[in-house]
C-alpha positions in Angstrom: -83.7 77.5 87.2 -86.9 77.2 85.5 -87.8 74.6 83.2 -91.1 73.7 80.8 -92.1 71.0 78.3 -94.9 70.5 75.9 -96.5 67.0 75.6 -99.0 65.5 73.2 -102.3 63.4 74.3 -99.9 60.1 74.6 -97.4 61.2 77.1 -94.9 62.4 74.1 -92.6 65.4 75.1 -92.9 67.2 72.0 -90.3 70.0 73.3 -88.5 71.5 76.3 -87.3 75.4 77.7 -84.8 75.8 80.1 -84.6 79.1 81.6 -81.5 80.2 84.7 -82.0 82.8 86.5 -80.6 84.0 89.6 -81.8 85.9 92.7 -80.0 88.1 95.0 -76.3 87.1 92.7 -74.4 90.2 93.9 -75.1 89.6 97.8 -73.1 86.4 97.5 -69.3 87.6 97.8 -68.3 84.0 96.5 -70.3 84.7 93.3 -68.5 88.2 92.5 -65.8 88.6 89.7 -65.7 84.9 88.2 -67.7 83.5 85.7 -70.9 81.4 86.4 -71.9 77.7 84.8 -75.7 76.1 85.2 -75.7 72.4 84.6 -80.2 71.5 84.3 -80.9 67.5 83.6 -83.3 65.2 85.0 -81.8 63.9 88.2 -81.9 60.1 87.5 -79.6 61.1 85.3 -77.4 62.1 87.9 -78.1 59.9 91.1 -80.8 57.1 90.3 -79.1 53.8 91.4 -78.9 52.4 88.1 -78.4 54.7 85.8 -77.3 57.7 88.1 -73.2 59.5 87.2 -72.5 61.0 89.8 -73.0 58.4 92.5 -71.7 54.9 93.6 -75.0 53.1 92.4 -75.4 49.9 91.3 -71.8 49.4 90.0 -70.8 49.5 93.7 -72.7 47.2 95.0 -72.0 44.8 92.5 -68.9 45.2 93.2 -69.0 44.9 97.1 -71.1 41.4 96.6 -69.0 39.9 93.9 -65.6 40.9 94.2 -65.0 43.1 97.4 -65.6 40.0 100.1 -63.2 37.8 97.4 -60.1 39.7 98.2 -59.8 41.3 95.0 -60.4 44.8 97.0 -56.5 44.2 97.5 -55.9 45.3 93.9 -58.0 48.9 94.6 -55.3 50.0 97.7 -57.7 53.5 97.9 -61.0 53.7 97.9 -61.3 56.0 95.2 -60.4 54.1 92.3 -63.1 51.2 93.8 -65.6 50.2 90.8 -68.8 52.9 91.2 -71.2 54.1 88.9 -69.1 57.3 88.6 -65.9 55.8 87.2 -67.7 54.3 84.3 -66.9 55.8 80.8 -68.2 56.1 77.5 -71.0 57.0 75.6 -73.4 55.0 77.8 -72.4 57.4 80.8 -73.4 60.5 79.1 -76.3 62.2 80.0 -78.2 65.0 78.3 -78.5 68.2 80.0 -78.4 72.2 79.2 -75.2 74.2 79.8 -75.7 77.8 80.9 -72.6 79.9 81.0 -72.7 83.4 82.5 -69.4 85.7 82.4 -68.2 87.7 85.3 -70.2 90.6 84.2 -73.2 88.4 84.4 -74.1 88.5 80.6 -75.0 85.0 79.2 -72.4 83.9 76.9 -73.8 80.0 76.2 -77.0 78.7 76.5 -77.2 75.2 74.5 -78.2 71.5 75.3 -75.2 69.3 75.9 -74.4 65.4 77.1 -72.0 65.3 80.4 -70.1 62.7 81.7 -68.2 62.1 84.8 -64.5 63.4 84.1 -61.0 62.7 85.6 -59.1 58.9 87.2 -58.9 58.7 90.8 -60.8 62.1 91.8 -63.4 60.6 89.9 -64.4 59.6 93.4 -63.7 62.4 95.5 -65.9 65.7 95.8 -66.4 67.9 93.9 -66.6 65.8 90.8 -65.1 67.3 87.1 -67.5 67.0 84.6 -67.1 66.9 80.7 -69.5 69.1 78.2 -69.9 67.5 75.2 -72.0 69.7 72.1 -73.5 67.0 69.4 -75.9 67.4 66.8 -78.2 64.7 68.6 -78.4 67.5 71.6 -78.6 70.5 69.8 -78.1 69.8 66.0 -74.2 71.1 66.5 -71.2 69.4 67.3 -69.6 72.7 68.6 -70.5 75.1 71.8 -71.9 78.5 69.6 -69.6 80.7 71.9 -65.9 81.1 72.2 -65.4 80.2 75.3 -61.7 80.5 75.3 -60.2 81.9 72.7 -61.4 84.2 69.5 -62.7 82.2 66.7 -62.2 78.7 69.1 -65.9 76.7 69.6 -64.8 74.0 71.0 -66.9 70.8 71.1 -66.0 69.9 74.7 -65.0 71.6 77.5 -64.5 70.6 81.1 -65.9 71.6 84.5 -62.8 71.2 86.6 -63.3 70.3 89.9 -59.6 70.6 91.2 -58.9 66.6 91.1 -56.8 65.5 94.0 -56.2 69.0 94.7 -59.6 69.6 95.5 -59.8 71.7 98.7 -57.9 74.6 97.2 -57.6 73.9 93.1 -54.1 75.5 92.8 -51.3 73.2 91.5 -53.6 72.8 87.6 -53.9 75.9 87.6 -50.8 77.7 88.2 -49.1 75.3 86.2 -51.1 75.7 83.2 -51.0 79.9 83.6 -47.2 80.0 84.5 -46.1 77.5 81.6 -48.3 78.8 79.1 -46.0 80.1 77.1 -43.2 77.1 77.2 -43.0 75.0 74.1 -45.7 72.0 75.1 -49.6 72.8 74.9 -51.3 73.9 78.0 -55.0 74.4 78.7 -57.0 77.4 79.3 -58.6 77.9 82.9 -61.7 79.9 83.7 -62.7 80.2 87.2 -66.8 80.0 88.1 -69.6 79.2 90.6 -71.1 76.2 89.7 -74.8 75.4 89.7 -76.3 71.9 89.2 -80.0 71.6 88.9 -79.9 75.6 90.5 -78.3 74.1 94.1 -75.0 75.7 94.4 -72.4 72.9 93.5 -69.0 74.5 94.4 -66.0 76.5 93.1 -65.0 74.9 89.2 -62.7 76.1 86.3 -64.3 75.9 82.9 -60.8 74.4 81.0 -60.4 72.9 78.1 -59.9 69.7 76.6 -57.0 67.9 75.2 -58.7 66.1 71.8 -58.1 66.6 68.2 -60.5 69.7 67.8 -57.9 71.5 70.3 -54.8 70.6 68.3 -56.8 72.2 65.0 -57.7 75.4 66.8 -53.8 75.3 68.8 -51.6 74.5 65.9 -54.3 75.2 62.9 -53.8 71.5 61.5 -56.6 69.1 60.2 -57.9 67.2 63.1 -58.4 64.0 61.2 -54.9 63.9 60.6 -53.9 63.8 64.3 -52.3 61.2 66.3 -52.9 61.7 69.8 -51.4 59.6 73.0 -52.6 59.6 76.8 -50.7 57.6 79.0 -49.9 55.0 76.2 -53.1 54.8 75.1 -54.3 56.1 71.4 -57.3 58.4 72.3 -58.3 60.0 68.8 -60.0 57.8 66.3 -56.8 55.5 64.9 -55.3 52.7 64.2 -53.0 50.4 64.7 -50.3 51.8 62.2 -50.9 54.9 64.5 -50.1 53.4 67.6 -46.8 52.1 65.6 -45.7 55.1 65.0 -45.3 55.8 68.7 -43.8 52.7 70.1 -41.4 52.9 66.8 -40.5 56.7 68.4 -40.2 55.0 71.8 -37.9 51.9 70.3 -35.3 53.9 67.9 -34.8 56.1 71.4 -34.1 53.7 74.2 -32.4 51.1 71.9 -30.0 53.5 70.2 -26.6 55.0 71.3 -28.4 58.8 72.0 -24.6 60.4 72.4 -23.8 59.3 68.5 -25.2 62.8 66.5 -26.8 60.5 63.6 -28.6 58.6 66.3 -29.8 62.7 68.4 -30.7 63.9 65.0 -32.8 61.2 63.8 -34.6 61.0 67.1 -35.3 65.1 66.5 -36.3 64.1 63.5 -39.0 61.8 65.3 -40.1 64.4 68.0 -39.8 68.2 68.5 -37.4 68.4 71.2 -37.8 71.7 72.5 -41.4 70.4 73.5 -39.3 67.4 74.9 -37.2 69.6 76.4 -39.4 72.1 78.3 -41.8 69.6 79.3 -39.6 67.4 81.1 -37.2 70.6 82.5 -41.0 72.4 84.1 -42.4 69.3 85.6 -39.1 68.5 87.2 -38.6 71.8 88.5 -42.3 72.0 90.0 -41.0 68.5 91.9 -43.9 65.9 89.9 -43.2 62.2 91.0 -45.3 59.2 92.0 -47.8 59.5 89.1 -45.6 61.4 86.9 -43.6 60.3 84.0 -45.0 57.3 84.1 -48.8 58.2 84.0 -50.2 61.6 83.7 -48.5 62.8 80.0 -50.1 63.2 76.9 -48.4 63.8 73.3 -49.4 64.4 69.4 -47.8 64.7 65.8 -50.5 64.7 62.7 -50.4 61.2 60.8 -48.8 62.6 57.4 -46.5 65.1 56.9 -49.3 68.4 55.6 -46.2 71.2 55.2 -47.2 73.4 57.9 -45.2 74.5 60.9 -46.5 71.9 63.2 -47.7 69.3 60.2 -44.1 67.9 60.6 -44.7 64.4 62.2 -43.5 65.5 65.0 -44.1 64.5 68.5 -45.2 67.4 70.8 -45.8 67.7 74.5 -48.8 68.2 76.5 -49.4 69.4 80.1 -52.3 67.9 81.9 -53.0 66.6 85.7 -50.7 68.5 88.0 -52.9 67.8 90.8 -51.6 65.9 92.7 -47.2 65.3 93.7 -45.1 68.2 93.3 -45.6 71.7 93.9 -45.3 72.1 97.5 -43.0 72.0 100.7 -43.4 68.3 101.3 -41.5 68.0 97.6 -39.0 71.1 98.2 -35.6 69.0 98.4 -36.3 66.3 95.8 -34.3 65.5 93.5 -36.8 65.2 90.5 -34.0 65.3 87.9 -32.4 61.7 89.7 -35.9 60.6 89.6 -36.8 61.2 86.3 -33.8 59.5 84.9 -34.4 56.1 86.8 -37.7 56.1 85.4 -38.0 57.3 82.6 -36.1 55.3 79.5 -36.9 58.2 76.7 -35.3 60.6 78.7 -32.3 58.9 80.2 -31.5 58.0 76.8 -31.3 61.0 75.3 -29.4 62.6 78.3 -27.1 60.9 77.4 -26.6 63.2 74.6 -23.7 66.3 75.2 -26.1 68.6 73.3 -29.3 67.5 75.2 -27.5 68.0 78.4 -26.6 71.9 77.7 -29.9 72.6 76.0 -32.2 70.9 79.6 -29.7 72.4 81.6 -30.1 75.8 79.9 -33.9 75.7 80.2 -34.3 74.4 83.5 -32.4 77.1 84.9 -34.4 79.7 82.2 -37.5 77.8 84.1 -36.5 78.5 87.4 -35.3 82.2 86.4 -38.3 83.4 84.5 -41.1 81.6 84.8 -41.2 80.7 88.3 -39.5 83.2 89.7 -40.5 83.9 93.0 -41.6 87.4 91.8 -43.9 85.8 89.1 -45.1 83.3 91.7 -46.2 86.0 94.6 -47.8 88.1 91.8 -49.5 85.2 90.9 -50.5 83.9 94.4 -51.5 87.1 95.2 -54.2 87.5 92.6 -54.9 84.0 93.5 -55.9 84.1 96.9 -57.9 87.9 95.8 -60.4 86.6 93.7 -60.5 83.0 94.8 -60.2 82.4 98.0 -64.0 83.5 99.0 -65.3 81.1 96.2 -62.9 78.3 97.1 -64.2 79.1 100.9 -67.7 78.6 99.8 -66.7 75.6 98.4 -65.4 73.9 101.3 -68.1 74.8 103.3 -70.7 73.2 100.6 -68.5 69.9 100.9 -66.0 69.6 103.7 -68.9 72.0 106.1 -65.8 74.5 106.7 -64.6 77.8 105.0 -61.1 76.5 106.0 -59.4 80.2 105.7 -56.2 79.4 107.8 -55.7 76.1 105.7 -56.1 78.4 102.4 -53.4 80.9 103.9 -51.1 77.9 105.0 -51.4 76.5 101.5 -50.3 80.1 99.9 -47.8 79.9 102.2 -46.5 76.9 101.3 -46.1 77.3 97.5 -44.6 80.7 98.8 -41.8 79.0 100.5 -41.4 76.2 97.5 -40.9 78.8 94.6 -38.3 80.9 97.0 -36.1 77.7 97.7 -36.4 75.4 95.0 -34.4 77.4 92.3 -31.1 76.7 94.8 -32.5 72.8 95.2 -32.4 72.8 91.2 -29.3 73.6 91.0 -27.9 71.5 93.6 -29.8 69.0 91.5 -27.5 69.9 88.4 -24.3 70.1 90.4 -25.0 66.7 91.3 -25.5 64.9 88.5 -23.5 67.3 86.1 -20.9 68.5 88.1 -19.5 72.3 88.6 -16.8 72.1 86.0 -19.1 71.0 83.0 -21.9 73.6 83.7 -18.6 75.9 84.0 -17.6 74.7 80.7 -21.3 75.5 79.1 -21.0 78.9 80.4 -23.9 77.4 82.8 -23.6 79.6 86.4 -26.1 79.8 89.1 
């Protein structure tokens, strides 16, 4: 990484040049066949006490004399979601910096000045930290990325630097989630692998992804992006109002205050949200076993303001898969019962289940889940490439952080998804039996 700036007789930087380059790439075998990222900013900007993102600063230690010592520490159970410079948001924790992108053939594909922030909840504390890419016009006179990252004719105006979240040590679970459900009826993201570089030190194993805002409903479902409503765990996070956030808790009300098993009541609410988003949603994340911080936190959901005529201009509530991190998805969650879960704690749901139609139709595609998508056929294939191409850069990752390659833990944690997508297809079903009993799934011309 080279860098040079001009200044004028006072001290003024008149302008800046940030060159990447790299030395020896192709000797590095956790380098080879993935894209590569270069993050270049001052480095205050990242560590100074005060002002610094990526460390516990000054935010911490505020927090450790004032509060810590008063007993309020009992409201932060884990130390990762204590108060640190890191886990602040907004505008006034963005930092400028320049954003090199450099595809697996080595050929530069994005070279522009950015602001990044700190990305994620809890892993917000944990290494390696996500970090979010934002293009704006006061960087770079653009409020887009001038490359398509992702997808033809998409140039997005913020992407992500995924560092795994919880599932940081072998950044599986978001990623074969998002691949394996891409094509179910709720929006999933886009994952890129790369070597990350942060002021040209090597900075681990990332996924460029994208990110859930209203510029990736336009470019997804080619509807204006000031007419979109967007939800996060229950919080509005596109620019709204109150009348927006009305419209959702009205969606919420009519559902768990209405009789779901009277038709008029089922077709009005699939009047208020796409229920084969609903549907598919709900049936993947219970099969993949998510609990603890899932339904309950972790979901996100759209519908555009006013009705605009198009396909998905409808009004519409649609689903969103983000943050599989962290429950679900391995051995430890093999014999739950997700689908008994789900309906203790989650009102929407329960409430349309209790709907003859809704029944058939989750059943139907919870089974079509565990038949197609995650078969265990799709799975190995998809493990298999998995652990080719990644586990050398996930290797060198570890040993920048956690000073290990950890190889047998990266073959124990194949292994383990292995023996969770070969059994839990008969634990789904047992699920069914349980709470639908043989004779109606019989009677839907439902058989394992």
């Amino acid at each position: 990484m080279q860098r040079a700036s001009l200044f004028d007789s006072a001290g003024n930087c008149l302008a800046s040049i940030t060159g990447t380059y790299f030395v020896g790439f192709r000797e590095k075998n956790a380098y080879q066949g993935i894209y590569t990222a270069s993050i270049v900013t001052s480095p205050e900007n990242l560590f100074d006490h005060d002002t610094g993102i990526y460390v516990t600063g000054n935010t911490f230690s505020n927090f450790l004399e004032n509060d810590f010592d008063n007993g309020d520490s009992f409201s932060h159970p884990y130390w990762w979601w204590w108060p640190a410079n890191y886990s602040n948001r907004g505008i006034n924790w963005e930092r400028t910096a320049h954003i090199a992108i450099f595809d697996n053939y080595q050929k530069m594909i994005l070279s522009q000045k950015c602001g990044i922030r700190i990305k994620g909840g809890g892993s917000r504390g944990k290494l390696p930290k996500s970090i979010a890419c934002y293009a704006r016009n006061i960087y770079d006179n653009s409020n887009h990325f001038d490359t398509n990252i992702f997808q033809t004719d998409i140039f997005p105006h913020k992407f992500v630097l995924f560092g795994g979240g919880d599932d940081n040590r072998f950044k599986l679970k978001d990623y074969l989630a998002n691949v394996m459900e891409q094509n179910l009826h709720f929006a999933t993201m886009d994952f890129i692998p790369c070597a990350m570089f942060l002021n040209g030190e090597y900075w681990g194993m990332y996924f460029i992804t994208e990110d859930y805002n209203a510029d990736y409903i336009h470019d997804h479902y080619q509807v204006d992006s000031a007419n979109v409503i967007m939800i996060k765990n229950n919080i509005l996070t596109t620019v709204s109002n109150q009348e927006d956030y009305q419209k959702y808790t009205d969606m919420l009300a009519f559902i768990e205050k209405n009789d779901m098993s009277d038709s008029a009541n089922y077709n009005q609410a699939c009047n208020l949200i796409d229920i084969n988003s609903f549907i598919d949603y709900y049936a993947a994340q219970i099969y993949i076993g998510r609990c603890n911080d899932w339904p309950g936190n972790n979901f996100a959901l759209w519908r555009v303001r006013n009705n605009d005529g198009s396909r998905y201009g409808d009004e519409k509530w649609r689903w969103m898969l983000f943050d599989v991190n962290s429950g679900g998805l391995s051995s430890n969650f093999l014999f739950d019962d997700t689908l008994s879960y789900v309906l203790t704690v989650d009102n929407v749901f329960s409430a349309l289940y209790k709907n003859e139609n809704f029944r058939r139709q989750f059943a139907e595609r919870l089974l079509y889940i565990g038949n197609e998508v995650f078969a265990p056929e799709n799975c190995n294939l998809f493990l298999e490439q998995y652990s080719q191409s990644l586990k050398e850069p996930i290797a060198a990752d570890n040993l920048r952080f956690y000073m290990d390659f950890q190889y047998d833990e990266f073959d124990q944690n194949i292994t383990d998804m292995r023996i969770f997508f070969e059994q839990r297809y008969d634990v789904i079903w047992n699920c069914l039996v349980n709470n639908l009993g043989e004779e109606w799934l019989a009677q839907s011309g439902l058989q394992k």
